[in-house]
N, C-alpha and C positions, 0 to 999 in steps of 0.2 A: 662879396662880389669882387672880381679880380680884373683893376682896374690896370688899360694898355699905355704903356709910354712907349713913346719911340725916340731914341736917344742916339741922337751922330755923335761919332769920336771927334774931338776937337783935333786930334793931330791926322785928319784924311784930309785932303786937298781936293776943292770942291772941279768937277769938269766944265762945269763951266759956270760963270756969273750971273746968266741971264737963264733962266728956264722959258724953251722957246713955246711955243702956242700949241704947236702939233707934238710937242714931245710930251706935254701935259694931258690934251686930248688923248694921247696912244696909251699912257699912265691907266687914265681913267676908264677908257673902254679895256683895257686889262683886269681891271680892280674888278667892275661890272662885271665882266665873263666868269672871275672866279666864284664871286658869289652866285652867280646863277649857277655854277658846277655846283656849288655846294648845297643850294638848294635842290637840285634835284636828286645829288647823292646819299644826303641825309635827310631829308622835308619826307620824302612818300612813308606814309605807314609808322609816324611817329605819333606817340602819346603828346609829347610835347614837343615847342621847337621858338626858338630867339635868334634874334638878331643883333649885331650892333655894328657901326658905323661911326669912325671920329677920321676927327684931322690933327697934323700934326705940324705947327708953323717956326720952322726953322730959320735960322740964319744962310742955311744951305739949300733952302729951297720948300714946298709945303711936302707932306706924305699924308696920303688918303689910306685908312686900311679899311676893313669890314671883315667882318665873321658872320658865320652863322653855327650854331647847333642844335640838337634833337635829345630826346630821351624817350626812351621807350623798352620794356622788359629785361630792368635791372642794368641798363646801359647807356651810356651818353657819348656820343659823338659831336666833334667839329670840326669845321674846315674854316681857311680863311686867306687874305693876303693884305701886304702893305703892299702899294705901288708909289715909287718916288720921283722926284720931280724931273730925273732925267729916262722914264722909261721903263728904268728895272721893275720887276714883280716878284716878291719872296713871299712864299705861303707855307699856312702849315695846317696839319691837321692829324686827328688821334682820338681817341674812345679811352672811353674809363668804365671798367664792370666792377658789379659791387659782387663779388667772390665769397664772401660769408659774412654774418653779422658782424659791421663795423668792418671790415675787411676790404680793400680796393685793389684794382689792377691799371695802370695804364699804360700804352703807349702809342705812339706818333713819329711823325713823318718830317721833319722842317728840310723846307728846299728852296737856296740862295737865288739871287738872281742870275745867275751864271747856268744854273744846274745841279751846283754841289749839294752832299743832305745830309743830316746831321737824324739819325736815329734817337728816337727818346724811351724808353722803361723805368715804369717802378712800382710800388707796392708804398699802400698806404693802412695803416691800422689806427683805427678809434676806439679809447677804451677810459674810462674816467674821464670825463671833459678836455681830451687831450686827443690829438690825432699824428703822430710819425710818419712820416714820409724818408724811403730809401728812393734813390733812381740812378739814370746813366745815362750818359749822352756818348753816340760812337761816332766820329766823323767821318769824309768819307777816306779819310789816310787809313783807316782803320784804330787810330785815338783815341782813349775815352777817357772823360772826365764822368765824376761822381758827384750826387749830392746828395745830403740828407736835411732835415728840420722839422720842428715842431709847432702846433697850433694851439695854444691854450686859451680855454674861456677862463677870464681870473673873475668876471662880475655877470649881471646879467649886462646882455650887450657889449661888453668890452672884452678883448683878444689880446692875445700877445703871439708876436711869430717870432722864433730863428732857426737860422741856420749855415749850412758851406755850402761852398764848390769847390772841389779839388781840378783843375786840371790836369792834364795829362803829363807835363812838367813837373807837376808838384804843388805847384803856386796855390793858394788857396784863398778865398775869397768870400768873408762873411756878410751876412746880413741879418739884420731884427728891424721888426716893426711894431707896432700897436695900432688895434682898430677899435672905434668907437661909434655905436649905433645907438641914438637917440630919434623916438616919431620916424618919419620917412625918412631920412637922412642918416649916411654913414661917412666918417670922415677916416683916415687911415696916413701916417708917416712912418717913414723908418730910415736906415740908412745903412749903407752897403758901403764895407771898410774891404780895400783891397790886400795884398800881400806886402804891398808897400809901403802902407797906412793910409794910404791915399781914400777918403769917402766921400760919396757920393749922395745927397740927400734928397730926399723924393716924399710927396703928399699926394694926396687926392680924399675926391668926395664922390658919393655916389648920392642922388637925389630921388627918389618916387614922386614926379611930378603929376602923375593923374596913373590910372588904372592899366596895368602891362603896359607904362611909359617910365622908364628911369634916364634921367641925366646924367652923366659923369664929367669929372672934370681932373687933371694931375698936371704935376711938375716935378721938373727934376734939375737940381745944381750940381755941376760936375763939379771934378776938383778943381776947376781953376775958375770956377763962376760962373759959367754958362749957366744960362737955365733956359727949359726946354718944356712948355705946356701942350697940352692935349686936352682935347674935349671929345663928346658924343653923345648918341642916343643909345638907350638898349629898348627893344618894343619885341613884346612876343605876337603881334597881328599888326597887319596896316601897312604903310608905306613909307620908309624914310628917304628923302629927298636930302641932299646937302649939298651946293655949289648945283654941278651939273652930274652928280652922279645920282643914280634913284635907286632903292635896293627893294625888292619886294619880300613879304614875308609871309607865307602861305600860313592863313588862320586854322586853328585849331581843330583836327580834322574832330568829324563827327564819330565814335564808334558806336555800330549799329549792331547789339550781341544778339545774333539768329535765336529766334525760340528752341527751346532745347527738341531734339528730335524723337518720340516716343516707339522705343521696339516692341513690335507686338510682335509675338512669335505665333506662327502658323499651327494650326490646331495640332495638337499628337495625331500620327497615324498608330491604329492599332493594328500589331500586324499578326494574322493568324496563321500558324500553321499549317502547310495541308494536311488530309487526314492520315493514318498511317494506313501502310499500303495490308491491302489484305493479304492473309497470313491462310494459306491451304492448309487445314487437317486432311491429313489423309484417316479413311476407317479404321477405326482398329478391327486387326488380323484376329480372329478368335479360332482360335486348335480346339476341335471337338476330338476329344479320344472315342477308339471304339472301346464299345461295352468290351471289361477284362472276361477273359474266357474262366472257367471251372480252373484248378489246379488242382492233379491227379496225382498221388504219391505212388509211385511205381518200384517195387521191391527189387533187390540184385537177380540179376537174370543171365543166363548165359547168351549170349546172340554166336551161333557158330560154338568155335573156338575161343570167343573172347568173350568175358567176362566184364559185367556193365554193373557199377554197382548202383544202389536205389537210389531213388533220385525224386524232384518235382519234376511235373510234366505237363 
């Protein structure tokens, strides 16, 4: 499970000191709207679908995020946002298909508080207890940084991850973790060394405190000592409430599979020919000869002058 930190830069200069009352409210009825967008974007007509909801309590002020996503026909979608303590709203959201056995696809949307967005792609393969990951981020200068990394199960229940980032400068920036799952509970450290050498150290735990109820809980120490915790809920049905925000989480729909439909094909028609057309004989013509006469042998004979020699007659 991929637990959220939300980590302010030590060298940003805060706008103001005091987080006013109505700027928090406006935060929060932001945070609100996007989860409802994202419930209704991806909740209808899903197999499955979760939620989660933390805080984030800073030196700079609190940050409220929530998510939600779905799964349903080889695909998983989510959406989400942090709203922070002066206002802004930064969300993100993106789908992952499973493209061949052990085979994945993803991409997404990330869009700042301003408006800027930051495109995300990649491709993931599983094969021997090991999963790679390639991807890309494109800003909107048109930018891109790279990343790649690995997922290995080295035990039952226990992980190990690394990986980079290149930016788009060159700079590159690693990180490795390890994860350990014992009973309901999963704990997870690692730490992210910059181009500088500069790292950055980070925990968490995820908890199964009762049935589609999980806890989570992280921290993170920058390079100069900060540390920065987070907590939340994750619940696939039901209601999370925290402070004055409430998220809802449309239960598990029912799939209702129609009985299969029976084609009964319509009797044969047998089709007859009509009769053949009648055919006229005409009579036959019958030639009666007349009875042949005698034949008279007649000897040469004179006729006149001219001479006729014998003949039949």
């Amino acid at each position: 499970m991929k637990n959220c930190s939300f980590i302010v830069p030590a060298s940003a200069a805060p706008r103001a000191l005091v987080t006013t009352a109505a700027s928090a409210r406006s935060a929060l009825r932001k945070l609100a709207l996007s989860a409802t967008v994202a419930v209704l974007a991806l909740g209808s007509g899903s197999a499955f679908a979760w939620s989660q909801h933390g805080t984030a309590y800073t030196s700079r002020g609190t940050y409220n995020g929530a998510r939600y996503g779905s799964c349903g026909g080889g695909s998983c979608s989510h959406a989400g946002g942090v709203a922070g303590p002066y206002g802004g709203l930064a969300t993100n959201t993106g789908t992952v298909t499973r493209t061949a056995p052990g085979q994945f696809s993803n991409s997404g949307t990330a869009t700042g508080r301003y408006g800027n967005q930051v495109q995300h792609a990649g491709d993931t393969n599983c094969a021997g207890g090991t999963c790679s990951h390639t991807g890309s981020l494109t800003g909107p200068d048109g930018k891109t940084a790279t990343t790649s990394g690995d997922v290995s199960r080295t035990a039952p229940g226990q992980y190990s991850s690394s990986g980079s980032i290149t930016g788009s400068n060159g700079n590159t920036v690693n990180h490795s973790a390890s994860t350990n799952c014992a009973g309901a509970s999963c704990s997870r450290s690692g730490t992210v060394t910059g181009s500088d050498g500069g790292t950055v150290n980070h925990s968490g735990t995820a908890t199964r405190v009762a049935p589609g109820v999980v806890t989570t809980s992280t921290s993170a120490t920058g390079t100069r000592g900060n540390t920065v915790t987070t907590s939340g809920t994750v619940v696939t049905t039901g209601v999370v409430a925290t402070g004055s925000t409430t998220v809802v989480v449309a239960p598990k729909p029912v799939v209702v599979v129609p009985p299969p439909v029976v084609y009964v094909p319509p009797p044969p028609v047998v089709y007859a020919p009509p009769p053949p057309p009648a055919v006229y004989v005409a009579p036959r013509v019958v030639y009666v000869a007349p009875v042949p006469r005698p034949v008279v042998w007649v000897p040469g004979h004179w006729v006149g002058n001219v001479w006729v020699p014998a003949h039949w007659s």
